[in-house]
C-alpha positions as CSV (number, residue, x, y, z in Angstrom):
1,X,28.5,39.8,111.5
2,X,31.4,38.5,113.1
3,X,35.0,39.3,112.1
4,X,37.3,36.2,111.4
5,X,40.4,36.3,113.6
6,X,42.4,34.8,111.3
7,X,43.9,35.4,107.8
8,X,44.6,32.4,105.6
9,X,47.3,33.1,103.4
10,X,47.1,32.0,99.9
11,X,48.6,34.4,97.7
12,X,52.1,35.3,99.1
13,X,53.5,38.3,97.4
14,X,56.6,37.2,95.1
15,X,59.6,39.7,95.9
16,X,61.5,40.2,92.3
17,X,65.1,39.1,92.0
18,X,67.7,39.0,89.7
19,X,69.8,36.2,91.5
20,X,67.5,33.0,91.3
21,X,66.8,33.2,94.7
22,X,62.6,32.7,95.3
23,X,61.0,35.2,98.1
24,X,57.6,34.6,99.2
25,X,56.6,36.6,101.8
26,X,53.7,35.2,103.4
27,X,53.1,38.2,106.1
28,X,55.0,41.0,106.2
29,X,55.6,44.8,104.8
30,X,55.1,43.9,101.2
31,X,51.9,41.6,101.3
32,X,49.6,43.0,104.4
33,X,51.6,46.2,105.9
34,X,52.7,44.4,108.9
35,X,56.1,46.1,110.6
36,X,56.3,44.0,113.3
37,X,56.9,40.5,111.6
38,X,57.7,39.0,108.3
39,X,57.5,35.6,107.2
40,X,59.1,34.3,104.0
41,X,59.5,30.8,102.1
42,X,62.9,31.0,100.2
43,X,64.7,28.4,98.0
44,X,68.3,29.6,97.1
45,X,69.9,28.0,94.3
46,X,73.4,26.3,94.2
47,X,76.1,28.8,94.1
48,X,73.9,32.0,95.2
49,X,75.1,35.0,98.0
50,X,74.2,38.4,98.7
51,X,76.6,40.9,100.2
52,X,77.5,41.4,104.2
53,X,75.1,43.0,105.9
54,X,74.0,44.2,109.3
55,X,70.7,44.7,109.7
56,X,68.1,46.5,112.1
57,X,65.8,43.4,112.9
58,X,66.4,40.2,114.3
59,X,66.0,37.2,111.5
60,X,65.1,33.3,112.5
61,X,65.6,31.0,110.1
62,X,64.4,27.2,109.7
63,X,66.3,24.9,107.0
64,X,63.6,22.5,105.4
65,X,65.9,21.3,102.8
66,X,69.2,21.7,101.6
67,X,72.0,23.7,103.8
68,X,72.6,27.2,104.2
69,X,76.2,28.9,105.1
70,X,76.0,31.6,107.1
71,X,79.1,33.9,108.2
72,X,78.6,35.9,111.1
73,X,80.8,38.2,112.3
74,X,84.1,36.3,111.4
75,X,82.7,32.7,111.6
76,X,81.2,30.6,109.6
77,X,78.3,28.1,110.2
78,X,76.4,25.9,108.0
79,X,72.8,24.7,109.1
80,X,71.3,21.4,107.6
81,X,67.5,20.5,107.3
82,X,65.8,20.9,110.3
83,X,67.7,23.4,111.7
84,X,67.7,26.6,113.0
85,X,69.2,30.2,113.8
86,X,68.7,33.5,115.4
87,X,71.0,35.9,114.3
88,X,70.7,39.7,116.7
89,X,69.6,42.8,114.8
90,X,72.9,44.9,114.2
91,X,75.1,41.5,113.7
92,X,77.1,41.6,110.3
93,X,75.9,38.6,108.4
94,X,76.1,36.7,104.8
95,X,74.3,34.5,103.8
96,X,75.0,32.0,100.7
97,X,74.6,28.4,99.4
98,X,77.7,27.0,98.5
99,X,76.6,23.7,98.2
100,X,75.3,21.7,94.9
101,X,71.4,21.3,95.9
102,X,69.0,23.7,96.3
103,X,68.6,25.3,99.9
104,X,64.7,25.8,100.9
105,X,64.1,27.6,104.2
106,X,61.8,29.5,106.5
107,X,62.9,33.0,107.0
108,X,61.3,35.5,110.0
109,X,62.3,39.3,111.0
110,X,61.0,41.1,113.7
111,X,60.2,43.5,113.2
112,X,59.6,42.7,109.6
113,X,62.2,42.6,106.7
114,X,62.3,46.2,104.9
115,X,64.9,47.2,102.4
116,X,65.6,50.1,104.4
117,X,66.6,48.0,107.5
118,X,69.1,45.5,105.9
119,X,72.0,47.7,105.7
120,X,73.3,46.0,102.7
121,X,77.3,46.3,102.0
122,X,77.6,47.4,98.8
123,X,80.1,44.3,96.4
């Protein structure tokens, strides 16, 4: 029998958090092992941010609704629906959503988000 060469996926593993953020990683370390990539859905609510950080792996993110602040390094950008952003591995980074909607974005690592990569500045 032949092997399919492609994975449909419908059950995205839901990463816990204590913030309101949703994670839904699609592909990725946490639903099928992968270490190269990871692919997450995430919606943000008004008034969330996580601490600086500076992680190992390069993250691309696509803004499908709402806006997104970003400050990297020392400056600050915003993105806006249909937008998007590489930010370098080893870049110092926060992310946050200052604004009064919800922010829902596309999020992609390479190689693949891990806890252990982030780097995360402690508050």
């Amino acid at each position: 029998m032949k092997q399919k060469k492609y994975i449909i996926q419908n059950n995205p593993f839901i990463v816990p958090t204590t913030d309101g953020k949703v994670i839904k990683e699609h592909f990725g370390m946490a639903t099928d092992g992968n270490s190269q990539i990871s692919i997450a859905y995430m919606k943000a609510p008004s008034g969330w941010s996580e601490p600086f950080q500076t992680p190992k792996f390069d993250e691309f993110t696509f803004i499908l609704k709402g806006k997104k602040q970003f400050i990297i390094e020392n400056e600050t950008v915003i993105l806006e629906a249909g937008q998007s952003i590489k930010i370098e591995k080893n870049t110092r980074v926060q992310y946050s959503n200052p604004f009064a909607e919800i922010c829902e974005y596309i999020a992609i690592c390479t190689p693949a988000f891990s806890i252990d990569l982030v780097n995360r500045e402690v508050k």
